[in-house]
C-alpha positions, 0 to 999 in steps of 0.5 A: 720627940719631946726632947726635940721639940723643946730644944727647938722652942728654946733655940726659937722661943722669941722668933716664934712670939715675934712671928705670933705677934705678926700673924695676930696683927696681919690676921686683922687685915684678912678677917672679919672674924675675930675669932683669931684673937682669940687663937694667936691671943692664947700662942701668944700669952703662952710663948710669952710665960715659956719665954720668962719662965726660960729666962728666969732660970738664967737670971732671976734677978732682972724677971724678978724686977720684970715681974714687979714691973708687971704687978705694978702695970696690972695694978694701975690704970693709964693716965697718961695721954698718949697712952690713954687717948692714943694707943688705948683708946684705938685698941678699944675701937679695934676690940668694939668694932666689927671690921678694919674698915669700921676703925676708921669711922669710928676714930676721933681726930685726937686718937691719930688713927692714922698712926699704926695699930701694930700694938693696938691690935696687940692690946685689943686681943689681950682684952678679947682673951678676958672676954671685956674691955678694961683700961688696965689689962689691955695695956700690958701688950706693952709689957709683953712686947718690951720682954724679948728685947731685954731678953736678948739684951742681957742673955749676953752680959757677962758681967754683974755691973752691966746687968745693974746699969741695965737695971737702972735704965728700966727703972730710972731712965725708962720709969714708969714708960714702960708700963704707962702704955706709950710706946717710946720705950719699945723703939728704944729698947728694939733699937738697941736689941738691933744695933747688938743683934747687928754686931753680933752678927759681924762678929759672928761668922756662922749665921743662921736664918734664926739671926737673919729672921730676928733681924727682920722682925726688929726691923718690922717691928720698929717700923710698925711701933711708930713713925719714928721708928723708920727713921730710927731704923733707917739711921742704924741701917745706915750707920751699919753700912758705913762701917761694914760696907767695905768689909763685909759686902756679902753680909751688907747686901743680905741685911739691905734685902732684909731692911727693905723687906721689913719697910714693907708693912708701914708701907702698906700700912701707910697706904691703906690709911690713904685709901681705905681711911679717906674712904671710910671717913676718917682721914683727909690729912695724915698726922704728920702732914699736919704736924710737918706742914710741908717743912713750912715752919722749919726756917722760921724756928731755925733761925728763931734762936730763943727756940733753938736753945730751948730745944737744946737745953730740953735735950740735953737738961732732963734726968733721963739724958744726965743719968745716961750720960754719966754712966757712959762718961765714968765708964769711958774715963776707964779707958783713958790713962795718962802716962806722966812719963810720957807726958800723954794721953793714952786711949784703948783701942776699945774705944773704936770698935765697930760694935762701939762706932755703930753706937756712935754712928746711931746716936749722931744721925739718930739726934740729927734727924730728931732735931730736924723733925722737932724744929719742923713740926713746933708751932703745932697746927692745933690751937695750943696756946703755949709756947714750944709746947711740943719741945716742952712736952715731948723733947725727952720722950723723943730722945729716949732712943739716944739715951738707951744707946748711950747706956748701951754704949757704956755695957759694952765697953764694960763687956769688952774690957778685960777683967 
């Protein structure tokens, strides 16, 4: 019996955090009573410590790293301001008031209460089981939910390199996101967990309702994280479908299932903000209403040139794009050979693949619809007075997706070439 169930939570561990995670955030929606924090709370912290301790047998090096990532979270508070006044400051109403209706009162203009508490809620409980609020513990939630991405990540790797260039994301292109409470880091890492979860499934002909349910919780969850993540999982899902449409229908119609089941809770989410939040007396316009103003600025910074290349320069020209940039450029040099023979360029036909065009695919609709989002929503309505004040501050924050997949990209190809 005991040799069951624990062949069965090692097969499901990370299904069965996700499903916690879910039930903890859907439970707030249901109950007055906050006595669940503390129930889901306790699953939750100890699937997570069988999760690591699991892993760390496999791969002591990257949870070693995990675990200094950990100390280091647990031993600095949050300075940043998304983190602090966004994300933390909402869990701390969540912890303090009595219901959800309540949240909506309570929340000043700056906090973006409309924005989706999937993680507020997630850090509120972290500082329900201390049994007060703190700003330092509750901000590993974070943590906690950026370690079943990593882990799928890097449990397939068989190679030590791809391992290392991994390690360099976390800590020089990530940095100190991901323990500073913001939640880009967690889009980028459950984007690329999808797009090698979706690969693996067309490569793999035995599927199993285990593949299908972490497929479904990435997708909710990228929902959930933040409004970028819809379009960051509608760009994948729809990347997917143009390589694999023709080829494998009967997998295609199941996933589309799957991505329209896992828009469901945003969808709520967004209309309960509409209704229950107006009524409460904290919402008249959302968030990216204000930011997007009806797409009224988008022809005005379109064709404002200065802003269009400072927007491209910020992009392009940051140390998180150029670190992935490079490891992807000197990893796909590898796979280009000139024939002096010949007199020709030879390139492997690696390069094609569909694992690599969904890579492809992501990054370019991915960039494409942050561009567009980036040009609508500068000239904030808010009275700052600094010019492309929002490509200035968040261009590289926003793109942080795009350089995950370029770093995926390069694992790859590494992967896929013969030793």
């Amino acid at each position: 019996m005991f040799l069951t169930v624990n062949k069965f939570l090692n097969k499901n561990i990370i299904n069965i955090f996700f499903f916690l995670v879910f039930m903890n955030y859907f439970s707030y929606f249901l109950f007055k009573e906050k006595l669940f924090f503390i129930f889901f709370g306790t699953l939750i912290v100890g699937s997570f410590i069988f999760m690591l301790l699991k892993h760390f047998q496999k791969n002591k090096l990257l949870i070693s790293v995990l675990l200094l990532l950990c100390f280091i979270s647990l031993s600095s508070p949050v300075s940043d301001w998304d983190g602090r006044s966004i994300w933390l400051f909402n869990a701390k109403i969540i912890f303090y008031v009595d219901n959800l209706k309540n949240y909506f009162s309570y929340s000043p203009y700056y906090s973006k209460p409309d924005y989706s508490i999937f993680v507020p809620i997630l850090s509120a409980t972290i500082a329900k089981l201390s049994g007060v609020w703190n700003e330092i513990l509750p901000k590993i939630s974070h943590f906690i939910l950026a370690v079943p991405p990593i882990i799928l990540l890097t449990k397939s790797f068989n190679k030590k390199i791809s391992l290392f260039i991994f390690i360099i994301l976390i800590l020089f292109v990530y940095e100190k996101r991901i323990i500073n409470g913001e939640v880009d880091v967690l889009l980028s890492l459950y984007s690329i967990s999808l797009i090698s979860l979706l690969s693996k499934l067309v490569n793999d002909k035995n599927h199993l309702l285990a593949d299908y349910t972490l497929i479904l919780f990435h997708v909710i969850f990228l929902t959930l994280l933040k409004m970028e993540g819809l379009a960051l999982a509608f760009c994948i899902f729809v990347s997917f479908y143009i390589i694999n449409l023709k080829s494998n229908k009967n997998l295609s119609l199941k996933l589309f299932f799957i991505f329209i089941l896992g828009y469901i809770p945003i969808f709520l989410w967004i209309l309960y903000t509409k209704y229950a939040g107006a009524a409460g007396g904290g919402i008249d316009i959302s968030t990216v209403q204000k930011m997007m103003s009806g797409g009224q600025r988008f022809f005005e910074n379109l064709f404002n040139l200065k802003f269009i290349l400072y927007l491209i320069s910020k992009i392009i020209i940051n140390k998180q794009m150029l670190i992935s940039l490079i490891i992807f450029i000197f990893v796909l040099s590898k796979y280009f050979y000139f024939n002096e023979n010949k007199k020709e360029l030879t390139i492997q036909n690696n390069l094609l693949k569909n694992d690599m065009l969904l890579c492809y695919l992501s990054i370019i609709s991915y960039t494409f619809v942050m561009m567009t989002i980036m040009i609508m929503v500068e000239a904030t309505p808010y009275d700052i007075q600094l010019q492309f004040w929002q490509t200035m501050t968040a261009s590289d924050r926003y793109f942080l997706p795009v350089h995950s997949m370029l770093i995926l990209c390069a694992i790859n190809l590494i992967e896929s070439k013969k030793s």
